[in-house]
C-alpha positions as CSV (number, residue, x, y, z in Angstrom):
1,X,63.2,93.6,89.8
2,X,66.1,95.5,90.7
3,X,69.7,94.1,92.1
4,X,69.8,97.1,95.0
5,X,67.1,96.5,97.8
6,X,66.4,100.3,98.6
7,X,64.0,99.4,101.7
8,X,65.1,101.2,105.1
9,X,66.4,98.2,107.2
10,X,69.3,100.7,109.1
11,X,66.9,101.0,112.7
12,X,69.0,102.9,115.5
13,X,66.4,101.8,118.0
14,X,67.7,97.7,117.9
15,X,70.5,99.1,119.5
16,X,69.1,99.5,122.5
17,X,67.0,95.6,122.0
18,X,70.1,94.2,121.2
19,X,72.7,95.2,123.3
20,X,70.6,94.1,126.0
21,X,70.8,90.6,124.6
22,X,74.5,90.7,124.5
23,X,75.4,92.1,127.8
24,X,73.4,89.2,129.4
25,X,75.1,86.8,127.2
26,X,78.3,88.3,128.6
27,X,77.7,87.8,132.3
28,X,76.4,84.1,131.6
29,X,80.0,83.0,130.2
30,X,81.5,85.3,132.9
31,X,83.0,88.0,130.6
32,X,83.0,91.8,130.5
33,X,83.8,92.9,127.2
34,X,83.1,91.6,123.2
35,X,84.7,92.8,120.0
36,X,82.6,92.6,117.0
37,X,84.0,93.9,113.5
38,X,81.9,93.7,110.3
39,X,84.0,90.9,108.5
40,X,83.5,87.0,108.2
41,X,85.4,84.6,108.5
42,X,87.2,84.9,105.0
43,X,87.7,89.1,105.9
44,X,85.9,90.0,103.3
45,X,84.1,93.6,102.9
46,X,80.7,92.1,101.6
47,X,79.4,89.9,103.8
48,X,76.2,87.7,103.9
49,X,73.4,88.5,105.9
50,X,74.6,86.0,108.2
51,X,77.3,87.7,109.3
52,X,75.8,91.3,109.9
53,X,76.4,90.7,113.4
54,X,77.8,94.8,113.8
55,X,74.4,95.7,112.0
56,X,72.3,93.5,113.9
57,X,74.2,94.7,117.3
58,X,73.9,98.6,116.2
59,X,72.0,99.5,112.9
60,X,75.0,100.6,111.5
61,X,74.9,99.3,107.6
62,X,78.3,100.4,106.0
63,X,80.9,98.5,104.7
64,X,83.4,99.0,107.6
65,X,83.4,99.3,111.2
66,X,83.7,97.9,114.7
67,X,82.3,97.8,118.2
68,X,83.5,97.3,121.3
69,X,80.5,96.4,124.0
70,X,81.4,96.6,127.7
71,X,78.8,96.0,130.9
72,X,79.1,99.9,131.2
73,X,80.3,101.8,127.9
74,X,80.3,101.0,123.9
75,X,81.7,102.4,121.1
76,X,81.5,102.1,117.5
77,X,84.5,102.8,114.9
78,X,84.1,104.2,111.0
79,X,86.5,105.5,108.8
80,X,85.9,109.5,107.8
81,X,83.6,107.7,104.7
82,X,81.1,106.7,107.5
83,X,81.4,109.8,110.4
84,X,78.2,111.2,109.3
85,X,76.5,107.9,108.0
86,X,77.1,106.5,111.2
87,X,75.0,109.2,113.4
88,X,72.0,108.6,111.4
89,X,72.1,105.0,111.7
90,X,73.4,104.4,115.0
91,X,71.3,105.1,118.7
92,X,75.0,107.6,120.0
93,X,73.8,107.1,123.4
94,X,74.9,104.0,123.4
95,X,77.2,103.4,121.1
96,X,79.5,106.2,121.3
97,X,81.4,106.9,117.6
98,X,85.0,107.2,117.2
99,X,87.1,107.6,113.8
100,X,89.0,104.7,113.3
101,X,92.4,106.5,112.7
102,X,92.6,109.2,115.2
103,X,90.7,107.0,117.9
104,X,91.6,103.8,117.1
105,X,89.9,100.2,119.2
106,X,93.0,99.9,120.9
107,X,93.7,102.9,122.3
108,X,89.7,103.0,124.3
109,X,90.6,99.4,125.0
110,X,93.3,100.7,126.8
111,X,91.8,103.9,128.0
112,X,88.6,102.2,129.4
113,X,89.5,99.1,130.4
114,X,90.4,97.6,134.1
115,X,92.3,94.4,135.6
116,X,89.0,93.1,136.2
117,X,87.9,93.2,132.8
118,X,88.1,90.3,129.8
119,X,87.6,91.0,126.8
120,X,86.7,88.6,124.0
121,X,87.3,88.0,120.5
122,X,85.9,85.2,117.8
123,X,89.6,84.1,116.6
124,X,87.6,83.5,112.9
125,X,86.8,87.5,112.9
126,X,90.1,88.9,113.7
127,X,93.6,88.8,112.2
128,X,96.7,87.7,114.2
129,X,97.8,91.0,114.0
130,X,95.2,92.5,115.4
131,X,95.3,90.2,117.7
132,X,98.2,91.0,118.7
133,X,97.6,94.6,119.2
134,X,94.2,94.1,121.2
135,X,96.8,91.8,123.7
136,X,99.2,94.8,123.9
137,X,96.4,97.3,125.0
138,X,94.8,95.3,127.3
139,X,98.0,94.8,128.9
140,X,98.2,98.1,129.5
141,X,95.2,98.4,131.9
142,X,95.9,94.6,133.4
143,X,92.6,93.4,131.3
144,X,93.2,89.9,129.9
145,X,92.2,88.8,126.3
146,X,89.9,86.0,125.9
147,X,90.0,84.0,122.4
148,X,86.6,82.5,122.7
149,X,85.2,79.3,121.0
150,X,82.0,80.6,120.6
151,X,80.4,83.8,118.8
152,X,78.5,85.8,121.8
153,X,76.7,87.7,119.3
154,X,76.0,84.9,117.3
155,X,74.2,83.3,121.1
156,X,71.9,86.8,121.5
157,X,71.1,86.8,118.1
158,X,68.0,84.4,118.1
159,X,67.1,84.7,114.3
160,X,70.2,84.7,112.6
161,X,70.1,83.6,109.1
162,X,71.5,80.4,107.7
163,X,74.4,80.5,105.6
164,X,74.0,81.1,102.1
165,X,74.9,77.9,99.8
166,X,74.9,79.5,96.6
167,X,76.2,77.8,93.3
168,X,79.7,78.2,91.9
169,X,80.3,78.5,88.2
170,X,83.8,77.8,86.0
171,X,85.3,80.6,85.2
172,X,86.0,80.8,81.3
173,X,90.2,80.4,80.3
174,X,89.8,83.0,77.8
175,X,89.2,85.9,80.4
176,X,91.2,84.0,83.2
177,X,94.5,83.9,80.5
178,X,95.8,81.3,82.8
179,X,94.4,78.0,83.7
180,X,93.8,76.8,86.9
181,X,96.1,74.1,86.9
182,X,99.4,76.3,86.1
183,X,98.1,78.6,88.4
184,X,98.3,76.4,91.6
185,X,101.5,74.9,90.2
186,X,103.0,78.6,90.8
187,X,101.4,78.9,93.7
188,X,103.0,75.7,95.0
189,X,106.4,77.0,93.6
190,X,105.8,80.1,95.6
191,X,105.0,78.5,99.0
192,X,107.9,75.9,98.4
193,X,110.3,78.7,98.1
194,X,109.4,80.1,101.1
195,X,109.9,77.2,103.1
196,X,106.7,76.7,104.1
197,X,104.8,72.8,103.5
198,X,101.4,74.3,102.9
199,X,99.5,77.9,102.9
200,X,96.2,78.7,104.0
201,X,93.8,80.5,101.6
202,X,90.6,82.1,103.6
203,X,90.4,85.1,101.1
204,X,87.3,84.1,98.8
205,X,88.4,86.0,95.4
206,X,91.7,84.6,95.9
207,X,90.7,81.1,95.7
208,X,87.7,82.1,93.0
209,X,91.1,83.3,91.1
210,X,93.1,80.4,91.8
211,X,90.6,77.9,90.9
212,X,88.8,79.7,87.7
213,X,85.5,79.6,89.7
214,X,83.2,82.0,90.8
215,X,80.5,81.6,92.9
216,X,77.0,83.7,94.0
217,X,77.3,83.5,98.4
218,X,77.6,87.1,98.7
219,X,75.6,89.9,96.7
220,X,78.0,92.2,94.1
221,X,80.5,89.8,94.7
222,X,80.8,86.7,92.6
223,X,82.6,84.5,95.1
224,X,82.0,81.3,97.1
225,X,82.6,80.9,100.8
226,X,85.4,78.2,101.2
227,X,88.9,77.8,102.0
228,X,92.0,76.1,100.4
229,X,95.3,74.5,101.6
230,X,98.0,74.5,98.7
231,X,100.6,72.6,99.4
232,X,104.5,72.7,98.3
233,X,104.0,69.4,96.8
234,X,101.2,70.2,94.8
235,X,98.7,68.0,97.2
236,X,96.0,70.8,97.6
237,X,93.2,70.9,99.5
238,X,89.8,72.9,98.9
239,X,87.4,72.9,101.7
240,X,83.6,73.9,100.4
241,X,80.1,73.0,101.0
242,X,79.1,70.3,98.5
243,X,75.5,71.7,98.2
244,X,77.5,74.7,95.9
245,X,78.8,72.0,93.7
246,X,77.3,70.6,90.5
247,X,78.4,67.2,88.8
248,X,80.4,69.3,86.6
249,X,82.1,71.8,89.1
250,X,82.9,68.5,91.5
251,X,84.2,66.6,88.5
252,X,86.3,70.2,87.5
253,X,87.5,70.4,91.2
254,X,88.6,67.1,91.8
255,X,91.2,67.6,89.0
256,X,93.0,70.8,91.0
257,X,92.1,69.4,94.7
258,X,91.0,66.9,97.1
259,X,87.3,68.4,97.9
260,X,86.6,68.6,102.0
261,X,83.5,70.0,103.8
262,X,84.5,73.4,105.5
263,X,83.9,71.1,108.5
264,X,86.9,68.9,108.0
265,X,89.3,71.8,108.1
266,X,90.2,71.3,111.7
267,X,91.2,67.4,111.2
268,X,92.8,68.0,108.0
269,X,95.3,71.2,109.6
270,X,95.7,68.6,112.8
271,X,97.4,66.4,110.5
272,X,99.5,69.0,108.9
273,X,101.0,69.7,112.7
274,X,100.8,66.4,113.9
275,X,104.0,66.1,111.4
276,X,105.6,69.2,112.3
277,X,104.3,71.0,109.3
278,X,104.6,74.9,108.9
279,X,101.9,76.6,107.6
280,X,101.9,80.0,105.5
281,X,99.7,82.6,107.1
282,X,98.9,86.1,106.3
283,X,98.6,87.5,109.7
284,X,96.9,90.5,108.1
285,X,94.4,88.4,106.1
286,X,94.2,85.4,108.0
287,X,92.0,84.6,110.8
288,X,93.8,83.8,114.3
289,X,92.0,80.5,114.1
290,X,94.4,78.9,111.4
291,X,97.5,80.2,113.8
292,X,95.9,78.7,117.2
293,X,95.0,75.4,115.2
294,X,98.3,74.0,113.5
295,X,100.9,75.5,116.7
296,X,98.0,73.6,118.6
297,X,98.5,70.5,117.2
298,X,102.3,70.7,117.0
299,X,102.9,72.4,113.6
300,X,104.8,76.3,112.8
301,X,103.8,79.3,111.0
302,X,105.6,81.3,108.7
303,X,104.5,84.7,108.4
304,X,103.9,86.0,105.0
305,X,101.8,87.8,102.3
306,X,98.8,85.5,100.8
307,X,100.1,84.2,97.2
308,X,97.0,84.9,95.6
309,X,97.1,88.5,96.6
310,X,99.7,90.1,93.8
311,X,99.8,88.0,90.9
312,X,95.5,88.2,91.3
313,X,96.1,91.9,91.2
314,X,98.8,92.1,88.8
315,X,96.3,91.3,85.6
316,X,97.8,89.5,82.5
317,X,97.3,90.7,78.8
318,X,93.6,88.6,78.5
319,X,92.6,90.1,81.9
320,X,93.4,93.7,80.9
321,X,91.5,92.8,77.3
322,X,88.6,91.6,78.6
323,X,88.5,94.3,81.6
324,X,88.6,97.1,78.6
325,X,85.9,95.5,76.7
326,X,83.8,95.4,79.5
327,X,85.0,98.7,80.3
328,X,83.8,100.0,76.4
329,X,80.1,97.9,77.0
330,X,79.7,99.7,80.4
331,X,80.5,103.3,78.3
332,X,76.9,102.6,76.7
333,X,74.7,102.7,79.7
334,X,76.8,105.0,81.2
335,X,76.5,107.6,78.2
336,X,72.4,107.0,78.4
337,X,71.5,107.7,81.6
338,X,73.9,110.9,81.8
339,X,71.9,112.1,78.2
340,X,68.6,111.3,80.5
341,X,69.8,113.2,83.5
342,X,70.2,115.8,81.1
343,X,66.5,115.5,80.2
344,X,64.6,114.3,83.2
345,X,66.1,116.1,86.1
346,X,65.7,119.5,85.6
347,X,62.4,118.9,86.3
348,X,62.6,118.4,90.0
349,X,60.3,115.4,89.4
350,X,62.6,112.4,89.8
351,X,64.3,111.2,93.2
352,X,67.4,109.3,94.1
353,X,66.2,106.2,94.1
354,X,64.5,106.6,90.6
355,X,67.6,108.0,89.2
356,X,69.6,105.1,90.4
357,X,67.2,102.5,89.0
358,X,67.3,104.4,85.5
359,X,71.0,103.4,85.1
360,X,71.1,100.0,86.2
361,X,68.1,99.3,83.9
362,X,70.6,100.9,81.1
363,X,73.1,98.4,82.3
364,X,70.9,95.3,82.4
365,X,69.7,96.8,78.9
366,X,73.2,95.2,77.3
367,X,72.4,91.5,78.4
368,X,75.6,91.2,79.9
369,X,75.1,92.3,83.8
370,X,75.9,89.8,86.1
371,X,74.9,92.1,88.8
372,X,76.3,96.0,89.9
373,X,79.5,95.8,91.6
374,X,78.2,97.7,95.0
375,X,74.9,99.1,96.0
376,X,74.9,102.5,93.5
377,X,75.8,105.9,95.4
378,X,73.4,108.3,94.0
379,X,73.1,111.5,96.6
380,X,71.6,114.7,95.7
381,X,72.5,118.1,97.2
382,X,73.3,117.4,101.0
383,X,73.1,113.7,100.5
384,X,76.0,114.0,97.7
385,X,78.1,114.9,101.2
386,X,77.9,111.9,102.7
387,X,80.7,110.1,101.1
388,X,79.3,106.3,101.0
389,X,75.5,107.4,101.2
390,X,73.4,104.7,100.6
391,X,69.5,105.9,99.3
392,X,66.3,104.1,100.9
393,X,62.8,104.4,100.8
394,X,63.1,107.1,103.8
395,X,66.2,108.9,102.8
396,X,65.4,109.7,98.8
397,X,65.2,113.0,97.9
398,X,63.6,114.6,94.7
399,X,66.8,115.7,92.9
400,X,66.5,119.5,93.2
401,X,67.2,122.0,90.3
402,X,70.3,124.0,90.8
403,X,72.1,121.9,92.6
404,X,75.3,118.7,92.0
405,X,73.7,115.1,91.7
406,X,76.6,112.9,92.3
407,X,76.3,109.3,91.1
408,X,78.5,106.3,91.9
409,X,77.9,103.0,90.3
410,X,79.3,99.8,88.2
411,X,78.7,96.7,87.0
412,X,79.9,93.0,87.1
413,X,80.3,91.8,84.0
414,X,81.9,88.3,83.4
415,X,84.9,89.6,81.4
416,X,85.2,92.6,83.8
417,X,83.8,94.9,87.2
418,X,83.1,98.5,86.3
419,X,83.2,101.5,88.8
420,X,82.3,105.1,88.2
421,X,81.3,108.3,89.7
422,X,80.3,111.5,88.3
423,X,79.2,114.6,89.6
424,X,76.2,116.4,87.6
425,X,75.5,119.8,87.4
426,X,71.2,120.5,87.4
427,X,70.9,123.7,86.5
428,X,72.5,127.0,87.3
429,X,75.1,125.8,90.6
430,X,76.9,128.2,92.6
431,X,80.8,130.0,91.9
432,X,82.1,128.3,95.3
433,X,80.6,124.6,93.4
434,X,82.3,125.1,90.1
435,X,85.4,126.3,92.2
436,X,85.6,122.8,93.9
437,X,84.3,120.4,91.1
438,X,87.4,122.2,89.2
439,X,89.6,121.5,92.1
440,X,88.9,118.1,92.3
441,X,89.2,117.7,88.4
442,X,92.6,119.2,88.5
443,X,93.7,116.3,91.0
444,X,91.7,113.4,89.2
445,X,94.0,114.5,85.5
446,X,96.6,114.9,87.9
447,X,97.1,111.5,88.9
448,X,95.8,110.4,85.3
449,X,98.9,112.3,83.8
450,X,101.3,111.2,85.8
451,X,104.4,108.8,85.5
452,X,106.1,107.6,87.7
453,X,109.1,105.0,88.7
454,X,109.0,101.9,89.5
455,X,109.0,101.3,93.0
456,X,106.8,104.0,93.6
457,X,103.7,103.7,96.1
458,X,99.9,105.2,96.6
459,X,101.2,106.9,99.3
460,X,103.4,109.2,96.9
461,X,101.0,109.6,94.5
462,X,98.1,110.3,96.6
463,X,99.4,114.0,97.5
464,X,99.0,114.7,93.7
465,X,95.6,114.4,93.7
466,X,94.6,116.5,96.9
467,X,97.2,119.2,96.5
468,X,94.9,121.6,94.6
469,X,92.2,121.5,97.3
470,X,95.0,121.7,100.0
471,X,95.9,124.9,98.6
472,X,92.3,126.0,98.6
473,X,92.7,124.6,102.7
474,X,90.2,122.0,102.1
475,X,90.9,118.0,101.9
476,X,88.3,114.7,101.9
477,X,88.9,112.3,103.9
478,X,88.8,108.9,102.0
479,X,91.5,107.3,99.9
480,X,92.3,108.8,96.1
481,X,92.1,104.9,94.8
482,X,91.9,101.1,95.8
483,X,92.4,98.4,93.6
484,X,89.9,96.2,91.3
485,X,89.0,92.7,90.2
486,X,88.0,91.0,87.1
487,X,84.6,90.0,87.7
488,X,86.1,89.7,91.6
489,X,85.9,92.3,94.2
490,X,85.6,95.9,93.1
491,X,88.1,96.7,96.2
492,X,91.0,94.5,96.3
493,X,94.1,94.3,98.2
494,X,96.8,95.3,98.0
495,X,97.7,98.7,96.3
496,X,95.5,101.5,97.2
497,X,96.5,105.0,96.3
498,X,95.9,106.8,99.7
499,X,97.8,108.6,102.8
500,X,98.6,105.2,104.3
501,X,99.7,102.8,101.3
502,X,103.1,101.5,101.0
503,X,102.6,99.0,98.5
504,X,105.0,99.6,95.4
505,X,102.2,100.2,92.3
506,X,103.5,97.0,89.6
507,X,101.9,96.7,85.9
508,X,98.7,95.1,85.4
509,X,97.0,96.7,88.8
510,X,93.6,98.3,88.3
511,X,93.4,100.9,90.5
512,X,90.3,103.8,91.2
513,X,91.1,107.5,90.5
514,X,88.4,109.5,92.7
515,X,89.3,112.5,94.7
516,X,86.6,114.3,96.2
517,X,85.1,116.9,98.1
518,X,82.5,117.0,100.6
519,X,80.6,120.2,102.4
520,X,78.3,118.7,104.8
521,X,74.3,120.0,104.6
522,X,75.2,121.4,100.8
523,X,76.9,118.8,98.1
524,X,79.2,116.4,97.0
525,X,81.8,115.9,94.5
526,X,83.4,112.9,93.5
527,X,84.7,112.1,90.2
528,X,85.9,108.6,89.4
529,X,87.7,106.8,86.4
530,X,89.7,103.3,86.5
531,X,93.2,102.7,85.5
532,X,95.4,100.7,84.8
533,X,99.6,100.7,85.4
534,X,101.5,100.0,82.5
535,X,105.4,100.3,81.8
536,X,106.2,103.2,79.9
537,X,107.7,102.4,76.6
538,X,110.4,105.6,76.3
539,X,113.7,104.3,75.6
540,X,115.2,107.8,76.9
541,X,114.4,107.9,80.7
542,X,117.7,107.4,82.9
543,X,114.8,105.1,85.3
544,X,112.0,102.5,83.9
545,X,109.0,104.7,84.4
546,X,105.1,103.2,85.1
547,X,102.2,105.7,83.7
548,X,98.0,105.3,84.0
549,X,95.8,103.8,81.3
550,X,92.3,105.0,81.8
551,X,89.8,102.6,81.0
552,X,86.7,104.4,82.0
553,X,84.6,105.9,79.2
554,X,82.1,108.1,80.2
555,X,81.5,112.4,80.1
556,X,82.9,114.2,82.4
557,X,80.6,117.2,82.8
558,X,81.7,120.5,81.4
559,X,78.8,122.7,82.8
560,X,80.8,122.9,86.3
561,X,84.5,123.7,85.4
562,X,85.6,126.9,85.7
563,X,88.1,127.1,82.6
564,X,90.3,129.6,83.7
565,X,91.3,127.4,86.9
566,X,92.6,125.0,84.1
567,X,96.2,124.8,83.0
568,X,96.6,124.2,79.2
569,X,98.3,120.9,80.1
570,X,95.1,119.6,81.7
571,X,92.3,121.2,79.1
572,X,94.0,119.2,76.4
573,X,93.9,115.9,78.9
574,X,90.2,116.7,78.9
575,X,89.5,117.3,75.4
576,X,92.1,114.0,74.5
577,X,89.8,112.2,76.8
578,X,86.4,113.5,75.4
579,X,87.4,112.2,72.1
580,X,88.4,108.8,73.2
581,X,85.1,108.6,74.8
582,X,83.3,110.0,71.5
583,X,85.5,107.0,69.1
584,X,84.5,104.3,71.7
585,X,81.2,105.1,72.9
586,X,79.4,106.3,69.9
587,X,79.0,103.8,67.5
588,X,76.9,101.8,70.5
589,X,74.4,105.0,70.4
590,X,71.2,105.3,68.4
591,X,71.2,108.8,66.2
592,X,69.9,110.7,68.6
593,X,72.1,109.3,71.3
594,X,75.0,110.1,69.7
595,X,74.1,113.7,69.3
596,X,73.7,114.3,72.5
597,X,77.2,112.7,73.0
598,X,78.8,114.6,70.4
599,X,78.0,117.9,72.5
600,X,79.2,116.1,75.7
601,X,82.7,115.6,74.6
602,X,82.9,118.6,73.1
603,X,86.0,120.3,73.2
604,X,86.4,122.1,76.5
């Protein structure tokens, strides 16, 4: 039994069923338009099968997007990781596809939109902010925005499944470095000195960090759906099914917070405005609900950042320790199924699918998998392209000889989430290949190598990365990085290294390190280490400086570089690295495993 379902369930033809259904359910409550973004109500990436309302609506199945369905017109949005994925998975005729950056919701809203139309949105699936910007664009045409009290795809969608109520667990002091108590004690400081009486948390990994729990409502993610209130006077407030609590957990809980129902969320923010109380809200993490609720019933908000967000991605000394160990157990597997791809797919015998099941029975191999940290990307040849490919029963390929495999994978481990690509040569690959795996290895050791000051954001760094494929004219078109948990999400908020970040990199984050490059119809290259930013210890810099720790301990293949591409600055980062995989990984190896490692991380 595997944890990645690899069944086909992307059909483009329920998008002709289902928008049917929701275009009658918009002329029965008198409305014209419906917004539906793949997020719940906590904006969270994974989401439970209950609320794949976009895939339900469309067939689309990645990670991101939104649709807009009018009586006469719809279109779907993906960022560049999804502008192929979303063609195959997605009936076009009907759901037109736009890239979320250059054609943004708001601009068709404005471009297609009438004074006759409204539009409506679920206030628990959208942001204030965006809210705000869907008003502004509708005002544009004359079209009025409707914050609705009811779902309309949640009324078309006649089998919907039931909310998961999955069991949480205590999260052990010894990995968390902090307990829960101090932590909510700063976290009261924190919304005290802001002036606020009280801040709402919706984001599930920030109150599974706050609380020391984890939970199992939403698949690669150990988190529980629920919501907390922490309050300036240290009078907090968790709101969670009871069905997900044990004797123990209820007990544990009781001792932080008073324990609600989700249910009694409404009452309890009523009597938070009823006495003129101001509530802390994230309006880029927040659902509108929590604004429309408390300035309902008589209370303020304050605008500002969730206080879970930077000291949960600001790691302390146990959280880095126990991240590295986890990182060193996940070097094992990882170093076995590279030494079988070396040995099974030449033959042209084994298929995606097979390939990807090899490594996460590796990975369950150690006893310590909790599950993988996202469904594995393992693409062969033209699959390799699409960025954020996801294999199925219909889709898997034999892995062909003479070609790039490109595999990205990790774990969730209790002291730590893991997160890896690598890009294997089979066989004899093409010059132009080797040209631009070397490319994208001279950006991946150049943001490895770097340091940088304090203050400095993924937005400066992330030109370092690209700018030997710019110079080559070529680009990808993801971010170079985005931040990681401790056994919490494997993309988390805030710091990202990409085009678009302006959040200031601070010691403790764990970030990704993965440029790429993608030619459509022939291959993809990704290659993929975690880091994480430390202060540089030099007492002669005129400036504090910051630098990378790389955590990740796997090969990097050698078949594809081309050598002479390589400065002598970034061979001897290679080598360096080889070895430190070679002292880590090898005494974990059986004899014959650690021969075949002993050639991989050979000097280059």
């Amino acid at each position: 039994m595997t944890f990645q379902n690899y069944s086909e369930n992307n059909d483009p033809s329920v998008g002709r069923r289902n928008i049917a259904a929701l275009r009658r359910e918009l002329m029965k409550n008198d409305i014209t338009g419906f917004i539906i973004p793949r997020v719940d109500a906590h904006m969270g990436e994974n989401v439970a099968p209950a609320d794949e309302r976009l895939k339900w609506l469309t067939g689309f199945g990645g990670s991101w997007g939104q649709a807009i369905v009018k009586m006469d017109r719809a279109g779907i949005f993906v960022d560049g990781r999804y502008t192929i994925q979303v063609r195959q998975q997605v009936d076009i005729k009907r759901f037109e596809p736009y890239h979320l950056y250059d054609e943004p919701p708001t601009e068709w809203l404005s471009k297609y939109c009438t004074n006759d139309d409204i539009i409506a949105i679920d206030p628990w699936l959208h942001t204030s902010a965006e809210v705000e910007g869907y008003r502004q664009a509708l005002q544009k045409s004359g079209a009025k925005l409707l914050i609705s009290d009811q779902n309309i795809v949640d009324l078309a969608w006649d089998d919907r499944p039931e909310l998961p109520q999955g069991q949480i667990s205590l999260y052990p002091e010894k990995y968390a470095g902090v307990s829960a108590a101090n932590k909510l004690a700063s976290l009261a400081k924190e919304v005290k000195n802001q002036g606020a009486d009280a801040a709402i948390l919706s984001l599930c990994d920030g109150i599974a960090w706050a609380f020391n729990i984890r939970g199992s409502d939403i698949q690669r993610v150990p988190v529980a759906h629920s919501f907390a209130l922490i309050s300036a006077t240290g009078e907090h407030k968790i709101f969670i099914s009871g069905k997900k609590l044990t004797a123990e957990t209820r007990t544990y809980l009781a001792n932080l917070a008073t324990i609600y129902e989700i249910e009694d969320m409404q009452k309890e923010l009523k009597k938070l405005g009823k006495l003129k109380g101001k509530l802390l809200i994230d309006k880029l993490k927040t659902p509108h609900w929590f604004k429309l609720v408390i300035e309902k019933s008589g209370g303020g908000v304050m605008a500002g950042q969730d206080p879970t967000i930077m000291p949960k991605a600001c790691k302390n000394d146990s959280e880095l320790n126990a991240t590295r160990q986890a990182h060193i157990r996940d070097g094992k597997p990882m170093a076995q199924f590279l030494r079988w791809c070396d040995d099974a797919l030449p033959s042209d015998n084994v298929d995606e699918i097979h390939a990807a099941i090899q490594l996460e029975g590796f990975r369950k191999a150690t006893g310590e998998l909790k599950d993988i940290s996202f469904d594995s990307i393992s693409g062969a040849g033209e699959n390799g392209a699409i960025c954020h490919y996801h294999v199925n029963e219909n889709s898997s390929i034999n892995i062909p000889n003479n070609r790039l495999y490109l595999i990205d994978s990790g774990g969730q481990y209790i002291d730590g989430t893991t997160d890896i690509t690598r890009t294997i040569a089979v066989g004899t690959i093409s010059d132009e290949a080797k040209r631009n795996y070397t490319l994208v290895l001279k950006g991946m050791i150049a943001i490895s190598i770097t340091k940088f000051p304090i203050g400095t954001t993924g937005a400066q760094l992330d030109a370092l990365a690209r700018q030997f494929l710019w110079a080559d004219g070529k680009d990808y078109d993801h971010g170079t990085g985005h931040g990681v948990g401790v056994y919490l999400d494997v993309h988390e908020g805030p710091a990202r290294i990409s085009k678009a970040s302006d959040i200031p990199l601070q010691p403790g984050m764990i970030l990704s390190n993965e440029p790429g490059y993608y030619k459509q119809g022939e291959y993809g290259i990704r290659i993929e280490n975690l880091l994480i930013v430390c202060k540089d210890k030099r007492d002669n810099t005129e400036k504090p400086m910051l630098y990378f720790e790389t955590i990740t301990l796997a090969p990097i293949d050698k078949r594809p570089v081309e050598k002479n591409l390589m400065s002598q600055i970034e061979i001897d980062w290679f080598d360096k690295y080889h070895r430190e995989v070679w002292k880590k990984i090898s005494p974990q190896l059986d004899k014959d495993e650690k021969a075949w490692l002993k050639q991989a991380t050979s000097a280059l």
